[in-house]
N, C-alpha and C positions, 0 to 999 in steps of 0.2 A: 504494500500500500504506500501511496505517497504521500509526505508527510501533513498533515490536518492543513488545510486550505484557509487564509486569512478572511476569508466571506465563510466559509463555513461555519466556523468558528463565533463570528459574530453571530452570525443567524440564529448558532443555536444558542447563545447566550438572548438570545431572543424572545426565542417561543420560551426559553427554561424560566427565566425576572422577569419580563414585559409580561408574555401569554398568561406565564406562569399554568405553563404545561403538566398533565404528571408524567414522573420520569421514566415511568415506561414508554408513552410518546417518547419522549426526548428521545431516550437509547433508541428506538428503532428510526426517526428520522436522522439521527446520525450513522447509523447504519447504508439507510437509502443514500445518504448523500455523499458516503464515502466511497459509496460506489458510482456516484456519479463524477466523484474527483477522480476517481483510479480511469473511468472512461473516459474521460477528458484530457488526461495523462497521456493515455496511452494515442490518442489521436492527434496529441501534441496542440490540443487549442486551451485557451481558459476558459473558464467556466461565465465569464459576461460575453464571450463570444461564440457558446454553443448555439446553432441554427437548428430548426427544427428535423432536417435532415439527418445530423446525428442523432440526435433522440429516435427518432424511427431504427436508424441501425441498431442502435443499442436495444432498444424494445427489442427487435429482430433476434438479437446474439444471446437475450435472454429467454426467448422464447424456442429457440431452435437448443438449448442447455439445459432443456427441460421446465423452465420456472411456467408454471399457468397463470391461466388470463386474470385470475382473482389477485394473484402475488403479484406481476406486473402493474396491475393497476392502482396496488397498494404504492409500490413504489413513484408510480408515475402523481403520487396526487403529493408523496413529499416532496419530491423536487420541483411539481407546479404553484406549492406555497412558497419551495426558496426563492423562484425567480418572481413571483408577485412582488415579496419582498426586496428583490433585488430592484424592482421596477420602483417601487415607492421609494428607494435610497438612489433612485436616479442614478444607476448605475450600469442597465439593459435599460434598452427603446423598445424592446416586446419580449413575448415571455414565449419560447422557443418548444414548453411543452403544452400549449395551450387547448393547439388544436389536433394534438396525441392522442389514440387512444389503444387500449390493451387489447389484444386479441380476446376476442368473445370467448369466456369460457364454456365449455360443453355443459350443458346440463345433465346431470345427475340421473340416471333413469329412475323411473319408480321403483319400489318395494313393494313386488311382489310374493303373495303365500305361494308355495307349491299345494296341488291337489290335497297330496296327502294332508299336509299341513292345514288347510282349510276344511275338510271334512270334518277332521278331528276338530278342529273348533265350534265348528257348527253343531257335532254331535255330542259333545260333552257335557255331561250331566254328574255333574257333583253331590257326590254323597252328604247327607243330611243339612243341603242349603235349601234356603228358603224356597218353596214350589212356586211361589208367585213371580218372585225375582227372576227365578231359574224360565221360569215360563215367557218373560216378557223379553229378559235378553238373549233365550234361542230366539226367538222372533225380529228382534234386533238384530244377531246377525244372519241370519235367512235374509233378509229384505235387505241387508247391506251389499252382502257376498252374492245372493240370488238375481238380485235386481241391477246391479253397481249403483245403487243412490249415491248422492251425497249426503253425509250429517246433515245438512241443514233441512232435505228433503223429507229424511227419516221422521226427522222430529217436526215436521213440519207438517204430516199426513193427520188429519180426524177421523175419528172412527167412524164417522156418520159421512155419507156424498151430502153434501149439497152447491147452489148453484155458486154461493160465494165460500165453499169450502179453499183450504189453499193446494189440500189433496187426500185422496184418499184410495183405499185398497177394496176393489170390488171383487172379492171372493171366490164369486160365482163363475165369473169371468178368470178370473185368474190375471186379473193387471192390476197394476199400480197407475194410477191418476197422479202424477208428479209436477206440482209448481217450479219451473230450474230458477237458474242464474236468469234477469232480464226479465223475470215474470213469465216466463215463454213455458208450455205446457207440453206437456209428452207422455205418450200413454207406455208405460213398462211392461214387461211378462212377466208373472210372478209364476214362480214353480208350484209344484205341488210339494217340495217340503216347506216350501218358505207359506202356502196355503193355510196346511198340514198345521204348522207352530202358530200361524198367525189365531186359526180357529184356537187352540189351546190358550191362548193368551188370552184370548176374545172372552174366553169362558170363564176366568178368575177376575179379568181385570176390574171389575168394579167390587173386589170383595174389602178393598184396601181403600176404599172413597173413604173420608169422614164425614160428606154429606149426600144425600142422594143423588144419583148421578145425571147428568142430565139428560131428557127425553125431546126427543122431536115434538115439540106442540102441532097441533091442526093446523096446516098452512104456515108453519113460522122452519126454523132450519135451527140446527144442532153443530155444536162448533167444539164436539168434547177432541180432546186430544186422542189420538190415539195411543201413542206411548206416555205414558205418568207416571212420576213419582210418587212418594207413597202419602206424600200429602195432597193427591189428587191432582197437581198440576203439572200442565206440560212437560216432560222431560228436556232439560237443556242440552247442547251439542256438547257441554263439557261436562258433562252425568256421561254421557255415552262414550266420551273418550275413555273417562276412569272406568267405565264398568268393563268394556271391552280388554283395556289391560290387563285390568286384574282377572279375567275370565281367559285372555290366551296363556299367560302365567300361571294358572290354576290347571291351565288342560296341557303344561310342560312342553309347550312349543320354545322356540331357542332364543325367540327375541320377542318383546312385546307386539301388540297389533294396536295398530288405531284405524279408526275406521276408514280415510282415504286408503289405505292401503288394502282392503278388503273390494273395495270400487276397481282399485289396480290389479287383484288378482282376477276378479271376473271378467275385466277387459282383457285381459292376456290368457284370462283360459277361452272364452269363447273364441278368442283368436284363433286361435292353436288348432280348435273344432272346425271352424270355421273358413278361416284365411276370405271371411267378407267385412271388408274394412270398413266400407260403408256403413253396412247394419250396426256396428260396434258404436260408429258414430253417431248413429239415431239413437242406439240406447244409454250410450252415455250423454245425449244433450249437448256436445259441443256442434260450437256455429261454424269451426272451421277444421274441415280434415286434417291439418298439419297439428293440432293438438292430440289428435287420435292415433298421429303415424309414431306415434313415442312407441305407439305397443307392439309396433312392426320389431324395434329394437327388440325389445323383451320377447318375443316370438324366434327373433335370428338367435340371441342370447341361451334362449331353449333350447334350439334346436343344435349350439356348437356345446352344449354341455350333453347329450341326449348325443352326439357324435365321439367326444373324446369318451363316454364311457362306452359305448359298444362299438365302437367302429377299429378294424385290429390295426390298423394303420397309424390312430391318435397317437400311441405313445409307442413310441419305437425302441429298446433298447440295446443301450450299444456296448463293444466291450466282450460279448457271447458269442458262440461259433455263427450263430442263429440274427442277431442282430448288430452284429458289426453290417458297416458300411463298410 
C-alpha cells in the first residue's frame, strides 16, 4: 500500500470530528479509500485528477477479482462522499464517481421446500396439541402450499362469499376467490386436501368465539374472517409467520419455513409437473412473466441436482484403473 494520502487523511479526520461518524464507518471508509489510493498509484494519477474512466476500470478489475455488485457498490458510495467533499474544499471541478455504477447484482433465487419436505409439513400432526390450533394451521398450510397464496391473501379470505367480501374459498367448487396485489382478483384451484382441512377447520372454528359468531342476516352480507385467532379476530400475517415456524421446526424439517417460501415451492413444483409457465403465472397473480421466469431457474437448478445424482457421468473419479483420464 502507499503511504496514507494527505486528502485522505483529512477527509477522514472529517466524517471521524465534523460527521462525527461511528468508527466502524470510519475503518471501512478508510479501507474503501485506501484502495482507491493504491489504484491511483498504481495508474500513476492523483486522486483530484481521477476521471471517471478510471473509476469504470477499477469497478471492472474488481468485479472480474470476484468482488459483487453489492460490495462494489458499497465501495463506490465511499469514495462518491470523498470526492463531494473534495468538490466542497474546491479542490475537483466534478466528482468523477458520480455517474458510476456497480454491476447489478444477481438476485438470490427463492427458497424452495422439496416435495418431501412439504408433504411432511402439511401432514404433521403433533401429538397432544391443541385440535383447534392443529386444525386451523393444517388448513393454513394447505391453502399456502396448495394454492401459492400470498400471507396477505390467506389472511385476507372470509368464511362467508359475498359481493364486497375481499375473498373467499368456495368448497364446492374447489377454488379460492383471491383479492392480489393492485386489488386485481383471480380465481385459485384449491385441492382436495387443502378442501379436505379447510372442511375440518370449518367445523371447530367457531368453538373458540367468545361471542357468537357472526350470521348472514336476510339480504345484509357476513365479513367473518376466515382464519382467527383465539380471541375471535382476524389472524394477522405475522400470527402466520410464527405459527408456520414453529410448526416446520416441530415437524424436524432442516430450516425454518415462512410462508412466501411455501408460495415458492408450489410455483416450482407445478413447474416441474408442468413446464407451463404461463399457467404458473395466472396462478400466482403476477402482471409480468419475467417475475415468474425466476422458477425457470429453480426448475434448471432441479433438474442439475436430479443429474449429478443419477447420471454416471456427474462425478467422474480419477486416480483408479476405471476412472483415470
Amino acid at each position: 500500500m502507499p503511504p496514507p494520502d494527505p486528502l485522505v487523511q483529512r477527509y477522514l479526520n472529517h466524517v471521524r470530528f465534523e460527521k462525527r461518524l461511528a468508527q466502524r464507518t470510519v475503518a471501512l471508509y478508510t479501507l474503501d479509500l485506501e484502495k482507491l489510493a493504491s489504484h491511483a498509484a498504481q495508474a500513476g494519477v492523483d486522486l483530484v485528477a481521477v476521471q471517471p474512466s478510471h473509476i469504470r476500470r477499477w469497478v471492472a478489475h474488481m468485479h472480474s477479482g470476484g468482488r459483487s455488485g453489492r460490495g462494489i457498490a458499497l465501495i463506490l458510495s465511499g469514495w462518491r462522499g470523498f470526492y463531494i467533499w473534495l468538490g466542497r474544499e474546491g479542490l475537483v471541478a466534478c466528482n468523477p464517481v458520480l455517474d458510476v455504477r456497480a454491476p447489478k447484482a444477481a438476485k438470490p433465487l427463492p427458497k424452495a421446500l422439496s416435495v418431501d419436505d412439504a408433504v411432511q409439513l402439511a401432514s404433521f400432526d403433533q401429538p397432544g396439541a391443541d385440535p383447534w390450533l392443529e386444525a386451523r394451521d393444517a388448513a393454513l398450510v394447505e391453502l399456502l402450499y396448495g394454492g401459492g397464496l400470498r400471507v396477505g391473501e390467506v389472511t385476507g379470505l372470509d368464511a362467508l362469499a359475498s359481493d364486497a367480501a375481499r375473498g373467499w374459498v368456495d368448497l364446492q367448487a374447489g377454488e379460492a376467490h383471491v383479492l392480489g396485489k393492485g386489488s386485481k382478483r383471480r380465481i385459485v384451484p384449491v385441492g382436495a386436501k387443502a378442501v379436505q382441512a379447510l372442511q375440518v377447520w370449518l367445523s371447530v372454528r367457531d368453538q373458540a368465539l367468545p361471542v357468537t359468531p357472526v350470521r348472514v342476516p336476510k339480504g345484509g352480507t357476513a365479513h367473518a374472517a376466515l382464519f382467527i385467532g383465539r380471541n375471535g379476530t382476524r389472524l394477522t400475517a405475522q400470527s402466520v409467520w410464527q405459527r408456520l415456524r414453529q410448526r416446520s421446526l416441530q415437524a424436524g424439517l432442516a430450516a425454518p419455513v415462512h410462508p412466501h417460501m411455501l408460495r415458492h415451492s408450489f410455483a416450482s413444483h407445478v413447474l416441474q409437473s408442468s413446464n407451463d409457465l404461463r399457467g404458473v403465472q395466472e396462478l400466482l397473480g403476477h402482471a409480468n412473466i419475467s417475475t415468474t421466469q425466476i422458477y425457470t431457474r429453480l426448475d434448471f437448478q432441479h433438474l442439475a441436482k436430479a443429474y449429478d445424482a443419477a447420471h454416471p457421468r456427474a462425478h467422474l473419479k480419477t486416480g483408479g484403473p476405471s476412472g483415470s483420464k
